[in-house]
mmCIF file as Biopython writes it, N, C-alpha, C and O atoms, coordinates in Angstrom:
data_model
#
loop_
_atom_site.group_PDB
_atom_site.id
_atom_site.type_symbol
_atom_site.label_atom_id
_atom_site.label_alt_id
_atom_site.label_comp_id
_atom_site.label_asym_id
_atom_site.label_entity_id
_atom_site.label_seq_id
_atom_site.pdbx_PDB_ins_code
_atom_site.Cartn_x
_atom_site.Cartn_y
_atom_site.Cartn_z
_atom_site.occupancy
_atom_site.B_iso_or_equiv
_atom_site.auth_seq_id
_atom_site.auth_asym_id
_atom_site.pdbx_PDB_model_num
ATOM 1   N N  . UNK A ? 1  ? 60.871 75.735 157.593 1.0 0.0 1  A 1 
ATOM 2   C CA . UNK A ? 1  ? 60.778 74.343 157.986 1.0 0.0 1  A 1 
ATOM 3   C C  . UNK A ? 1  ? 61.205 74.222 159.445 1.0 0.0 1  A 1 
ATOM 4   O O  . UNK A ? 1  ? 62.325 74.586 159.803 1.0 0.0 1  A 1 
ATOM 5   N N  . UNK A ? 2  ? 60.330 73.723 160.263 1.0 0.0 2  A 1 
ATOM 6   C CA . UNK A ? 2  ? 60.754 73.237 161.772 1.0 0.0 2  A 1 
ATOM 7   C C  . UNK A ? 2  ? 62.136 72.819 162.177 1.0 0.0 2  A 1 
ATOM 8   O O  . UNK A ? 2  ? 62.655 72.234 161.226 1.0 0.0 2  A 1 
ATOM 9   N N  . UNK A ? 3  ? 62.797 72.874 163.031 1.0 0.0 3  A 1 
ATOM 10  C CA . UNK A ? 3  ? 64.445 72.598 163.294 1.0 0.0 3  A 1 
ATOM 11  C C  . UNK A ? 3  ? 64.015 70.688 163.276 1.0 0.0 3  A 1 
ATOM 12  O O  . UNK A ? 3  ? 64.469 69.963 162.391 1.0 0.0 3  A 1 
ATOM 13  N N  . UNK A ? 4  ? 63.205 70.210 164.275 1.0 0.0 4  A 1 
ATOM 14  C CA . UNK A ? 4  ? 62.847 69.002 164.278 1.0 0.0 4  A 1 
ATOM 15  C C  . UNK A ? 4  ? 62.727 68.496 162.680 1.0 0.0 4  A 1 
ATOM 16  O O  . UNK A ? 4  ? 62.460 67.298 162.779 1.0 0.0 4  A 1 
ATOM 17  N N  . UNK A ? 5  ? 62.772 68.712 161.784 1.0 0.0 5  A 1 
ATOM 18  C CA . UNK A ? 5  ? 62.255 68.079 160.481 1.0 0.0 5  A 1 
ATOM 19  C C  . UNK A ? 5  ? 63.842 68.300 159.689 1.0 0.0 5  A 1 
ATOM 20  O O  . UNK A ? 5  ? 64.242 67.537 158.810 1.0 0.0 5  A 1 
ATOM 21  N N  . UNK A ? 6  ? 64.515 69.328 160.126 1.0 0.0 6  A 1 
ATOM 22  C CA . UNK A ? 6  ? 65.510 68.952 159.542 1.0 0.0 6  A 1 
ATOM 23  C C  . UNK A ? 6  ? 66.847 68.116 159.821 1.0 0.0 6  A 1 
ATOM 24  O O  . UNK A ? 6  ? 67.976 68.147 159.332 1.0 0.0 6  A 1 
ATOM 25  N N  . UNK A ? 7  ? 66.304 67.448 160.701 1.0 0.0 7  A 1 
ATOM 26  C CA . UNK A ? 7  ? 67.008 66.390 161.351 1.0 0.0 7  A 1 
ATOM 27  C C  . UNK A ? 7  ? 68.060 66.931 162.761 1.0 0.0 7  A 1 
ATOM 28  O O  . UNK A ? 7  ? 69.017 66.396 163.321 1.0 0.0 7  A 1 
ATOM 29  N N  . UNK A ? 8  ? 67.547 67.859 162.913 1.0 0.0 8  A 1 
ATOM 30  C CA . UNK A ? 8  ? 68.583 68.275 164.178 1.0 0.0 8  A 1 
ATOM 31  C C  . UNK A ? 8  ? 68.524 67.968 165.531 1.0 0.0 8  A 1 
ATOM 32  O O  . UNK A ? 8  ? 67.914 68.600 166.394 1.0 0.0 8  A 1 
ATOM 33  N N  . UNK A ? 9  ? 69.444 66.579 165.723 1.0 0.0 9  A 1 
ATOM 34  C CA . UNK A ? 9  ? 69.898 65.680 167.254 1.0 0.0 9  A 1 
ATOM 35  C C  . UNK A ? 9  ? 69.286 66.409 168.330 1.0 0.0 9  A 1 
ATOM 36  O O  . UNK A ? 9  ? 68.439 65.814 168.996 1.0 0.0 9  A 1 
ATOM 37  N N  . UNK A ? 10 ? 69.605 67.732 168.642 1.0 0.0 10 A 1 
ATOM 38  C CA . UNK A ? 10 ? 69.194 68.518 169.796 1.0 0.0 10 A 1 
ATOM 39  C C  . UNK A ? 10 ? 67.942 69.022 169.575 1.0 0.0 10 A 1 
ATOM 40  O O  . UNK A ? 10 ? 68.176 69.758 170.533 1.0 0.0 10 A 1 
ATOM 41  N N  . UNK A ? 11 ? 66.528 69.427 169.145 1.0 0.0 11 A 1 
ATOM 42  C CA . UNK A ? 11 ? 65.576 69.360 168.509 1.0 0.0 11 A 1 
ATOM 43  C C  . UNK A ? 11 ? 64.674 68.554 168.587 1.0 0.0 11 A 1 
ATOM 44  O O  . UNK A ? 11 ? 64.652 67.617 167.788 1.0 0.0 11 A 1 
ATOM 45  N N  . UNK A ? 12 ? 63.535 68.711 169.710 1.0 0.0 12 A 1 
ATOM 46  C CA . UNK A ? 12 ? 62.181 67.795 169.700 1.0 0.0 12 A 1 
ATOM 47  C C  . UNK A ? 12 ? 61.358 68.432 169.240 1.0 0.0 12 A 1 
ATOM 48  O O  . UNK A ? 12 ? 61.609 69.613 169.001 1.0 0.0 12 A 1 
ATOM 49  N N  . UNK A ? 13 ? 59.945 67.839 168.917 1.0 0.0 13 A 1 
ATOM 50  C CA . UNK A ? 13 ? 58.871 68.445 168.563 1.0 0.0 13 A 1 
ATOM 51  C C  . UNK A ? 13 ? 57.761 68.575 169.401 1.0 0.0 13 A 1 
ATOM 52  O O  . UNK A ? 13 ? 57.465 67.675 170.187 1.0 0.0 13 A 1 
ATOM 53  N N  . UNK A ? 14 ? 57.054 69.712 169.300 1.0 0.0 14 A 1 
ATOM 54  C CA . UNK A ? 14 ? 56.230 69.585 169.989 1.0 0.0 14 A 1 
ATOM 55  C C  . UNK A ? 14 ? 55.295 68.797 169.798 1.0 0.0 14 A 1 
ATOM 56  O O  . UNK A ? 14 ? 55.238 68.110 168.777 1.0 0.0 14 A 1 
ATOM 57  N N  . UNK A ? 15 ? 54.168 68.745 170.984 1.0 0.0 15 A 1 
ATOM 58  C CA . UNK A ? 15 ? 52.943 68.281 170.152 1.0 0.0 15 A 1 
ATOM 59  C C  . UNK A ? 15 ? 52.261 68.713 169.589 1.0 0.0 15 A 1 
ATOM 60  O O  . UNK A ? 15 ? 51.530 67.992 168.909 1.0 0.0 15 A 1 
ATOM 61  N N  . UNK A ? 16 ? 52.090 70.407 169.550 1.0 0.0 16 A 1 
ATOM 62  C CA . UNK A ? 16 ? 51.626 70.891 168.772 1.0 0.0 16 A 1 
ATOM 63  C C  . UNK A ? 16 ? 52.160 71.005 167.485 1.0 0.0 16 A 1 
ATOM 64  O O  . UNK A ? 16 ? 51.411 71.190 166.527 1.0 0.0 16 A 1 
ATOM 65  N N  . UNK A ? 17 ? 53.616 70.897 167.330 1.0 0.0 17 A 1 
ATOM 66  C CA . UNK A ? 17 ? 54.497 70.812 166.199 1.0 0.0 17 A 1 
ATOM 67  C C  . UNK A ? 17 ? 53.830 69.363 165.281 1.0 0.0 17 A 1 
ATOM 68  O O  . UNK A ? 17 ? 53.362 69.244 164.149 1.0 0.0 17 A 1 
ATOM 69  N N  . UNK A ? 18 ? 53.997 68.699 166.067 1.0 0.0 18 A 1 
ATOM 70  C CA . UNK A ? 18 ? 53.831 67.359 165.517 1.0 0.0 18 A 1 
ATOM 71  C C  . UNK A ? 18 ? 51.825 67.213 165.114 1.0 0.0 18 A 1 
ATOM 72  O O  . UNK A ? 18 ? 51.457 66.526 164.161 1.0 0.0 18 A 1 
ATOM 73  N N  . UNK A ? 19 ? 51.021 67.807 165.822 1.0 0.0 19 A 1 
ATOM 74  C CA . UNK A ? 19 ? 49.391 67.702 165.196 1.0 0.0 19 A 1 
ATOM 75  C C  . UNK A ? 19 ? 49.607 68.643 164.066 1.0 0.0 19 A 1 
ATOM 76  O O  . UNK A ? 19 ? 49.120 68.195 163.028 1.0 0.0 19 A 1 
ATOM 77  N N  . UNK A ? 20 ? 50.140 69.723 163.937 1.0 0.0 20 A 1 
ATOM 78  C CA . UNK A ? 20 ? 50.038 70.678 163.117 1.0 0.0 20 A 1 
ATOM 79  C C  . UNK A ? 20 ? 50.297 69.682 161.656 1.0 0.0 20 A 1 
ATOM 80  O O  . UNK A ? 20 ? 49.593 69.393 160.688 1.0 0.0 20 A 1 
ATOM 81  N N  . UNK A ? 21 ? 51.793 69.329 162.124 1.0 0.0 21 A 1 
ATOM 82  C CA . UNK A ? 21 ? 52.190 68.570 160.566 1.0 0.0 21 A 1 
ATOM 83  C C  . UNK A ? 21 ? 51.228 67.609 160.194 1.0 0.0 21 A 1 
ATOM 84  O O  . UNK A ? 21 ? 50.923 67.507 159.006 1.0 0.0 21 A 1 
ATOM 85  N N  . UNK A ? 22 ? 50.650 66.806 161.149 1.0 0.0 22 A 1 
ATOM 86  C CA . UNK A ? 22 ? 49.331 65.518 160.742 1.0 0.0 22 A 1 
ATOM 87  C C  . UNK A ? 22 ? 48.197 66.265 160.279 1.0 0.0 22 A 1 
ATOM 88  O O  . UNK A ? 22 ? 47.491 65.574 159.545 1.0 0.0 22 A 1 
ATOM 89  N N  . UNK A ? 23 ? 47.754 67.487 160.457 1.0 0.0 23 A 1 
ATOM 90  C CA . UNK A ? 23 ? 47.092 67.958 159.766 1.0 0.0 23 A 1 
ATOM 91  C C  . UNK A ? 23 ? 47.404 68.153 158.132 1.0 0.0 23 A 1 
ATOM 92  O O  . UNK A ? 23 ? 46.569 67.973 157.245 1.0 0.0 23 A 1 
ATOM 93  N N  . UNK A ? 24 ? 48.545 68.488 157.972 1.0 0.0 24 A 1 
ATOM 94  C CA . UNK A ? 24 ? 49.159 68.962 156.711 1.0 0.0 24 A 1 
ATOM 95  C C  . UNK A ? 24 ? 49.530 67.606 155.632 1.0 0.0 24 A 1 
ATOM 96  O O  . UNK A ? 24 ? 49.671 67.761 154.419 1.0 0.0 24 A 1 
ATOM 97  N N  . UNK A ? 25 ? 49.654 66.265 156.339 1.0 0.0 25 A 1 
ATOM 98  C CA . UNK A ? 25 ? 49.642 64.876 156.234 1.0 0.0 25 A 1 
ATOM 99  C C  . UNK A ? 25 ? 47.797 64.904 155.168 1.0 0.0 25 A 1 
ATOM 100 O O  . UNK A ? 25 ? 47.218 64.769 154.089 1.0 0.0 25 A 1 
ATOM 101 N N  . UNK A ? 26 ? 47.716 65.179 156.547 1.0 0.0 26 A 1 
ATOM 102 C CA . UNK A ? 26 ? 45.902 64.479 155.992 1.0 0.0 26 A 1 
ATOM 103 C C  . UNK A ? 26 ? 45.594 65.532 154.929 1.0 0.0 26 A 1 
ATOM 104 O O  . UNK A ? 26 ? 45.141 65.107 153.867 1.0 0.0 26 A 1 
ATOM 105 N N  . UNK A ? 27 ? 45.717 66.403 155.022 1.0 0.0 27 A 1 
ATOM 106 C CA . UNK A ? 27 ? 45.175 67.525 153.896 1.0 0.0 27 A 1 
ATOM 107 C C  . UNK A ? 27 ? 45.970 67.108 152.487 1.0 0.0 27 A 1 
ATOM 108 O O  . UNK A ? 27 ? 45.524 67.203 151.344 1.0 0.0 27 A 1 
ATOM 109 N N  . UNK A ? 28 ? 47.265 66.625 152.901 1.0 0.0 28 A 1 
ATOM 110 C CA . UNK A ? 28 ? 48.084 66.169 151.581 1.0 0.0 28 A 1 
ATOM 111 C C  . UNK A ? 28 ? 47.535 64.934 150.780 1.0 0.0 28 A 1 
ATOM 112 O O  . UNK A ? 28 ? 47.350 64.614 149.606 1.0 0.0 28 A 1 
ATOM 113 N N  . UNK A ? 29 ? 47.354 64.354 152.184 1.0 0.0 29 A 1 
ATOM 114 C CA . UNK A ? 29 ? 46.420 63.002 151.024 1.0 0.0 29 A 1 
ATOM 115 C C  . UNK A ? 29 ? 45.386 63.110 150.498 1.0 0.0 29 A 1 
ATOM 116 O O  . UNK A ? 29 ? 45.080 62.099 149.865 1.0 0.0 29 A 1 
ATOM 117 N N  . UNK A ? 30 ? 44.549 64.042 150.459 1.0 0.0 30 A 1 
ATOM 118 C CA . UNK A ? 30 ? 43.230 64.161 149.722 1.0 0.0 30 A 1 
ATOM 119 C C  . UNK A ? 30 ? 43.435 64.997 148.247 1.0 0.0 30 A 1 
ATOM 120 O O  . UNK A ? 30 ? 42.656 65.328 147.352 1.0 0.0 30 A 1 
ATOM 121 N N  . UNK A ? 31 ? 44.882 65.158 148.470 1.0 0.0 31 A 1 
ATOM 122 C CA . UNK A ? 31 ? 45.256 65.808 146.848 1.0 0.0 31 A 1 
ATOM 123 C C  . UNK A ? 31 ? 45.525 64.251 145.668 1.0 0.0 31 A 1 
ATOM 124 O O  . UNK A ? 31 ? 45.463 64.233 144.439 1.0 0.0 31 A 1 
ATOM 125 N N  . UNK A ? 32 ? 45.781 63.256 146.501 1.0 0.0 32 A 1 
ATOM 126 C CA . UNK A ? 32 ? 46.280 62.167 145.858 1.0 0.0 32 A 1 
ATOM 127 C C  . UNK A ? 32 ? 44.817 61.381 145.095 1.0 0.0 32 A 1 
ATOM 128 O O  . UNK A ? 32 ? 43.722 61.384 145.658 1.0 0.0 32 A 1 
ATOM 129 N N  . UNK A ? 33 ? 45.010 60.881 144.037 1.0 0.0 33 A 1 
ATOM 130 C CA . UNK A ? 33 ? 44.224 60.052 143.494 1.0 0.0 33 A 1 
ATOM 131 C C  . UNK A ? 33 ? 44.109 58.489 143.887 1.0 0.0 33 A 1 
ATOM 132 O O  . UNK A ? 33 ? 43.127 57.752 143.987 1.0 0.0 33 A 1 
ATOM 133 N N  . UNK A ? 34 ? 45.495 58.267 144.072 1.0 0.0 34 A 1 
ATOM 134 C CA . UNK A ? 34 ? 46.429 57.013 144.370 1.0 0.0 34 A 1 
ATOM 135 C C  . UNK A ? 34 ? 45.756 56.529 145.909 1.0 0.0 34 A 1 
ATOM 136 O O  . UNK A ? 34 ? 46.276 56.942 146.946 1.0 0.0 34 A 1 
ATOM 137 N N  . UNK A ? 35 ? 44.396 55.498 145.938 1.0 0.0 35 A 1 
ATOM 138 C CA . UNK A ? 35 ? 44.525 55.039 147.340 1.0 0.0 35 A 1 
ATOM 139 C C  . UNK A ? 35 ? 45.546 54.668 148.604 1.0 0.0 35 A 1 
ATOM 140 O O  . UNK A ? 35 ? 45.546 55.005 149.788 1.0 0.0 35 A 1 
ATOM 141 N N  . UNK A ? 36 ? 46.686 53.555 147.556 1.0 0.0 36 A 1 
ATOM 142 C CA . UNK A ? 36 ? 48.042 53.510 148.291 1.0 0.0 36 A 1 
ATOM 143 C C  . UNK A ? 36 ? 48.776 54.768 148.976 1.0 0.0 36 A 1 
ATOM 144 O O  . UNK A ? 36 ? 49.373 54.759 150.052 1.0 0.0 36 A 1 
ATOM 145 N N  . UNK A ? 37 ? 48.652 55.495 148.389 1.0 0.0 37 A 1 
ATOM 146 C CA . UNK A ? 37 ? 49.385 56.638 148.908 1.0 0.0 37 A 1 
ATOM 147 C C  . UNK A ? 37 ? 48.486 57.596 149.612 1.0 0.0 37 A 1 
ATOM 148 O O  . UNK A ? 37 ? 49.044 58.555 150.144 1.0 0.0 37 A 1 
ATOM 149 N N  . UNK A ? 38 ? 47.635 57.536 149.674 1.0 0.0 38 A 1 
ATOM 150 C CA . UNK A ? 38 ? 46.337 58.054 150.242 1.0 0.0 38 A 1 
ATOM 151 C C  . UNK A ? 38 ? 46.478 57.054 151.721 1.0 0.0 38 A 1 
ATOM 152 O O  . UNK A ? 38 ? 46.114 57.626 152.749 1.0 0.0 38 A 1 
ATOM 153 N N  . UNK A ? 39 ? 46.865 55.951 151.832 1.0 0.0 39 A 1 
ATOM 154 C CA . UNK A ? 39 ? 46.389 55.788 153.227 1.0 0.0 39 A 1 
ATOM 155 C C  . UNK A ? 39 ? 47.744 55.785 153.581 1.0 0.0 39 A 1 
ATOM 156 O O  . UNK A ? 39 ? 47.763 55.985 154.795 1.0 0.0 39 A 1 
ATOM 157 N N  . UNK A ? 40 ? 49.081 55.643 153.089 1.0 0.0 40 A 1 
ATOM 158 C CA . UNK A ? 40 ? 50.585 56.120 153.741 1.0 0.0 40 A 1 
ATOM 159 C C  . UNK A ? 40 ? 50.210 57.150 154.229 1.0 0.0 40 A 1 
ATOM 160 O O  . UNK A ? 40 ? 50.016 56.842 155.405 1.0 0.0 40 A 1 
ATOM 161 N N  . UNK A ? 41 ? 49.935 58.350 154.095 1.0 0.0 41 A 1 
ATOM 162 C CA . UNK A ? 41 ? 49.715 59.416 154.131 1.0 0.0 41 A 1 
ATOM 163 C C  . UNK A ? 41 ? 48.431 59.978 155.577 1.0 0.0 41 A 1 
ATOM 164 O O  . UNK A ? 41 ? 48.159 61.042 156.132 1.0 0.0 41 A 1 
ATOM 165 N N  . UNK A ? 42 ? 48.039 58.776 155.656 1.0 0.0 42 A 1 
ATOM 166 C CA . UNK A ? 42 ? 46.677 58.983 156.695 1.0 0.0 42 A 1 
ATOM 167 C C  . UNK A ? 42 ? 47.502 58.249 157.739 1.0 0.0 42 A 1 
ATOM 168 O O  . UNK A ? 42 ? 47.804 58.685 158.850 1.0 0.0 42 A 1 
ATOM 169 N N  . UNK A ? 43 ? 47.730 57.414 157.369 1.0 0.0 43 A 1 
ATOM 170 C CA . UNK A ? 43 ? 48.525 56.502 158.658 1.0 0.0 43 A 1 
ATOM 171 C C  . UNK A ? 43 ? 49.757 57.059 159.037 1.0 0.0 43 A 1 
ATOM 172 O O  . UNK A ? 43 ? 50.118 56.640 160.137 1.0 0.0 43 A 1 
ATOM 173 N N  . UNK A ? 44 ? 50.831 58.170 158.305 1.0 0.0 44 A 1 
ATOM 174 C CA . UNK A ? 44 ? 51.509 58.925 158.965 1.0 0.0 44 A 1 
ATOM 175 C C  . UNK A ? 44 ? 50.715 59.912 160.082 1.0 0.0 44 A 1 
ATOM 176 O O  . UNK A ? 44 ? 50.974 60.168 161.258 1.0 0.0 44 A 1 
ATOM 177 N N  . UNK A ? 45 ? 49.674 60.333 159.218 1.0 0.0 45 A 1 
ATOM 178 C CA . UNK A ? 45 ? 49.311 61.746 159.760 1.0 0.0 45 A 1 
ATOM 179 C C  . UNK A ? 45 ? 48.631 60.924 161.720 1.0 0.0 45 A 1 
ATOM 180 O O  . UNK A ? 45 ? 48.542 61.471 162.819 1.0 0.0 45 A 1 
ATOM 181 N N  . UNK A ? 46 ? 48.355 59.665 161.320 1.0 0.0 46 A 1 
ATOM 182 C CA . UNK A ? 46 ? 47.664 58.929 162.698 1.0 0.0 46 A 1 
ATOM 183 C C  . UNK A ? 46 ? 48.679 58.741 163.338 1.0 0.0 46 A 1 
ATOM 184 O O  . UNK A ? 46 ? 48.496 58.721 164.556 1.0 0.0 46 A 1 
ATOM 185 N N  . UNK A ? 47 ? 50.025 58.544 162.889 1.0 0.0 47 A 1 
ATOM 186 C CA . UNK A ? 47 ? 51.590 58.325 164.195 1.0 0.0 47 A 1 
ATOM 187 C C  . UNK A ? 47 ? 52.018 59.576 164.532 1.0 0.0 47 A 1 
ATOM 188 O O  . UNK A ? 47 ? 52.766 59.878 165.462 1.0 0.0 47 A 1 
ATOM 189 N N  . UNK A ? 48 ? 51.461 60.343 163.662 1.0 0.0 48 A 1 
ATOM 190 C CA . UNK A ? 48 ? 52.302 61.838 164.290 1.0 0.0 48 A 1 
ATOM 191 C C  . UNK A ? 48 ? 51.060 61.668 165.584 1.0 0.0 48 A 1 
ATOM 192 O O  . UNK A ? 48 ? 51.535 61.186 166.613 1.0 0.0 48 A 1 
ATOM 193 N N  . UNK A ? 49 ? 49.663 61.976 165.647 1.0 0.0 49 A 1 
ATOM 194 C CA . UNK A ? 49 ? 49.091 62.290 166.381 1.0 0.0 49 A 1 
ATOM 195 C C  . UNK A ? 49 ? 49.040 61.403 167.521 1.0 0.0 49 A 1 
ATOM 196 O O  . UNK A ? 49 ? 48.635 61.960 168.542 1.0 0.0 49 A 1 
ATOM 197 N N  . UNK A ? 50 ? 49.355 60.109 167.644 1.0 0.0 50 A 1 
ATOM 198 C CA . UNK A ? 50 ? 49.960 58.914 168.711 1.0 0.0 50 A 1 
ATOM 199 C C  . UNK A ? 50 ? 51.072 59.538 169.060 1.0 0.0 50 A 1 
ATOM 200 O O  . UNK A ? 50 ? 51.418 59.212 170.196 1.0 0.0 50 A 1 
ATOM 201 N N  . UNK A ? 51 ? 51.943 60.485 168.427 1.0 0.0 51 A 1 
ATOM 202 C CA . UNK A ? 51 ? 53.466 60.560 169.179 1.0 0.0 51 A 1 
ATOM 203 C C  . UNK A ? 51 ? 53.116 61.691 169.946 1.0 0.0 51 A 1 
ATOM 204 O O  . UNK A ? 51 ? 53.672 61.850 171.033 1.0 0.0 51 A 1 
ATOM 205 N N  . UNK A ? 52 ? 52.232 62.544 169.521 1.0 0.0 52 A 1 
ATOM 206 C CA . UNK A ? 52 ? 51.802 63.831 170.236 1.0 0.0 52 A 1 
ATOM 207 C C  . UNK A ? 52 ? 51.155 63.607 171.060 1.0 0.0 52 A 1 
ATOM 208 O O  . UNK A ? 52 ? 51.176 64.529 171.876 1.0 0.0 52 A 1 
ATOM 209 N N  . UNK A ? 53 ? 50.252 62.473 171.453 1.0 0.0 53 A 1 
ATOM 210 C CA . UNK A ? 53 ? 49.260 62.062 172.699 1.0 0.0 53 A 1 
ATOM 211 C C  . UNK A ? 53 ? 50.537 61.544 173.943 1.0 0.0 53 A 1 
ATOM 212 O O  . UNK A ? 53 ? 50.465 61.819 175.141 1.0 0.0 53 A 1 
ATOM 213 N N  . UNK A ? 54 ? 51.913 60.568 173.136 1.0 0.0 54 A 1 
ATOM 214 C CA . UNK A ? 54 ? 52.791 60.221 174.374 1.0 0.0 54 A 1 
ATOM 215 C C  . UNK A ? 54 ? 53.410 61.491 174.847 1.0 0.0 54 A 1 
ATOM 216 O O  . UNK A ? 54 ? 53.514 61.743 176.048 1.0 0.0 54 A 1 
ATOM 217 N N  . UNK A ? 55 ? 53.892 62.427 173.747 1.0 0.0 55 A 1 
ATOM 218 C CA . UNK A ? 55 ? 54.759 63.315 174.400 1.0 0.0 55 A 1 
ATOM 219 C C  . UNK A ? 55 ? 54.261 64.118 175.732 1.0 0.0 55 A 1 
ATOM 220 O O  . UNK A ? 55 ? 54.794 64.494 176.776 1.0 0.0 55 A 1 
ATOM 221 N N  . UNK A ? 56 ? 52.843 64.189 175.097 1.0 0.0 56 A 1 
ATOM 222 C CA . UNK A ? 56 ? 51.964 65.001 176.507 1.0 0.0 56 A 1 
ATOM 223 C C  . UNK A ? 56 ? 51.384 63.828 177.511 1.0 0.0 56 A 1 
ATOM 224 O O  . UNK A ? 56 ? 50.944 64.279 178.568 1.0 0.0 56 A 1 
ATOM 225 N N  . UNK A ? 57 ? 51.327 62.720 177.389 1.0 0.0 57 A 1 
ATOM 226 C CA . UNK A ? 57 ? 51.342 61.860 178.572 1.0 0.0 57 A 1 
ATOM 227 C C  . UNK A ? 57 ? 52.307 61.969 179.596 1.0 0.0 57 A 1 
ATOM 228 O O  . UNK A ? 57 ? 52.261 62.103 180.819 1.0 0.0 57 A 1 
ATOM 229 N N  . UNK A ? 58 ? 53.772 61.811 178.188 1.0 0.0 58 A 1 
ATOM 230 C CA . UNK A ? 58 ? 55.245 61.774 179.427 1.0 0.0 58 A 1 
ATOM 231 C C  . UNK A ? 58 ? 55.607 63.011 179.949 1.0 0.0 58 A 1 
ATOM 232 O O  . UNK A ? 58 ? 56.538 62.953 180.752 1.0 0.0 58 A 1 
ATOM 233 N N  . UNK A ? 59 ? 55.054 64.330 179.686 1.0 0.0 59 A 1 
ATOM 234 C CA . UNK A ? 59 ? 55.028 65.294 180.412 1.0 0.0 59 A 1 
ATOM 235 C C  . UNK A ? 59 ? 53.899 65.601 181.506 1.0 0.0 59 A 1 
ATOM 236 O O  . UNK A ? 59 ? 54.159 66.203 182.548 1.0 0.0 59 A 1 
ATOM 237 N N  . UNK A ? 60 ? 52.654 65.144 181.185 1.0 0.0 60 A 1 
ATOM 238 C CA . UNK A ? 60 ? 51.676 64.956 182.598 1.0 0.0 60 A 1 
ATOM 239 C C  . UNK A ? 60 ? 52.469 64.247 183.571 1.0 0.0 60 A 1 
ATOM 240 O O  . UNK A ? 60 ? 52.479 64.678 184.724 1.0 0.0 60 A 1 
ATOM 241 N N  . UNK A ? 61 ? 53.169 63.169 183.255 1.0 0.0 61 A 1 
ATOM 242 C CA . UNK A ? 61 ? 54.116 62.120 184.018 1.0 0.0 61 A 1 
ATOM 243 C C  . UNK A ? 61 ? 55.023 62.761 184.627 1.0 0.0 61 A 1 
ATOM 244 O O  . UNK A ? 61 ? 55.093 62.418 185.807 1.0 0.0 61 A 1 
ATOM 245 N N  . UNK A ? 62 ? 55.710 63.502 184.346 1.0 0.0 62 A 1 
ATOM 246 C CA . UNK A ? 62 ? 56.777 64.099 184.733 1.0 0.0 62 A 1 
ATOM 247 C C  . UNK A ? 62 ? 56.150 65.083 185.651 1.0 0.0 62 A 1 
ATOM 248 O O  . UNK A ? 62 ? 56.493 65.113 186.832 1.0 0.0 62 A 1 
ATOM 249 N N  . UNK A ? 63 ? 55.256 65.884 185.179 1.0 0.0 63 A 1 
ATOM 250 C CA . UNK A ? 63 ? 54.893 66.935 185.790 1.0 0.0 63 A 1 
ATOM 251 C C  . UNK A ? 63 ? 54.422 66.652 187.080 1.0 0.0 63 A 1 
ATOM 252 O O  . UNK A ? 63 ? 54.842 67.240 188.076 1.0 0.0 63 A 1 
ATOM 253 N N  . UNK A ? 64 ? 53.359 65.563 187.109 1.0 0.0 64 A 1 
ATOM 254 C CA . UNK A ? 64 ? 53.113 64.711 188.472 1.0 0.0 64 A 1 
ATOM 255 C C  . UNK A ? 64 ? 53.718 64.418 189.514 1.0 0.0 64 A 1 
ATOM 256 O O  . UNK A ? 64 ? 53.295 64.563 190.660 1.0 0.0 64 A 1 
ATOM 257 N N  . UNK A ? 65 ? 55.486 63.679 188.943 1.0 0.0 65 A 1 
ATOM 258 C CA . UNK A ? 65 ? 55.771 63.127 189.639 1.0 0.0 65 A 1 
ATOM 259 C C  . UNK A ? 65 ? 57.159 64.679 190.357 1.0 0.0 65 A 1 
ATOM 260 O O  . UNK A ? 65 ? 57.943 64.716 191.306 1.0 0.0 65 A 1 
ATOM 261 N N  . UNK A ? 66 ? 56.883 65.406 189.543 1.0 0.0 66 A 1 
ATOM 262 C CA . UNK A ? 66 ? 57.768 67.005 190.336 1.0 0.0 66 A 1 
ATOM 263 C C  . UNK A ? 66 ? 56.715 66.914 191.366 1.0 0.0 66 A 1 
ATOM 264 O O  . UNK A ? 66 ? 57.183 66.286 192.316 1.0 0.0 66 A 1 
ATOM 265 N N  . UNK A ? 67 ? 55.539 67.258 191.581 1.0 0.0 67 A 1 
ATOM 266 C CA . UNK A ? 67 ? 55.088 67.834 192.578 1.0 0.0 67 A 1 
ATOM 267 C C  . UNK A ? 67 ? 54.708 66.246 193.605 1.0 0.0 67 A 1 
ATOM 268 O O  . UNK A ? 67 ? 54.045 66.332 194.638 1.0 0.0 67 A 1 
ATOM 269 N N  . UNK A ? 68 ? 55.190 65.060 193.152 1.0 0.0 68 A 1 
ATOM 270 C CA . UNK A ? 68 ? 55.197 64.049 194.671 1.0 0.0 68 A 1 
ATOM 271 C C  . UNK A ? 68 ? 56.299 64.446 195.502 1.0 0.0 68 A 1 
ATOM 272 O O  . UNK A ? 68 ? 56.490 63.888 196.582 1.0 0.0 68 A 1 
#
């Protein structure tokens, strides 16, 4: 299990950490019968992949603003 998932303060995720698991999200919900839980499950797997689009925004950002 990822250090990030087990709750550890010092511990970010990547973005690849974080698409990997939304993959594993979405693949989980197609085991479900349960629509309700079928779209919890899609709509996690869609915030992991929003948190993975900022993390690599705020590092293009950063990275940018090293070389001004």
């Amino acid at each position: 299990m990822p250090a990030f998932l087990k709750g550890d303060p010092d511990v970010t995720a990547s973005p690849q950490d974080l698409r990997a698991l939304a993959v594993w999200y979405r693949e989980f919900a197609e085991r479900t019968q349960n629509p309700t839980i079928w779209e919890a499950r899609i709509r996690t797997a869609e915030e992991l992949e929003t948190n993975a689009q900022a993390l690599e925004s705020r590092a293009l950002q950063d990275a940018e603003g090293a070389l001004a």
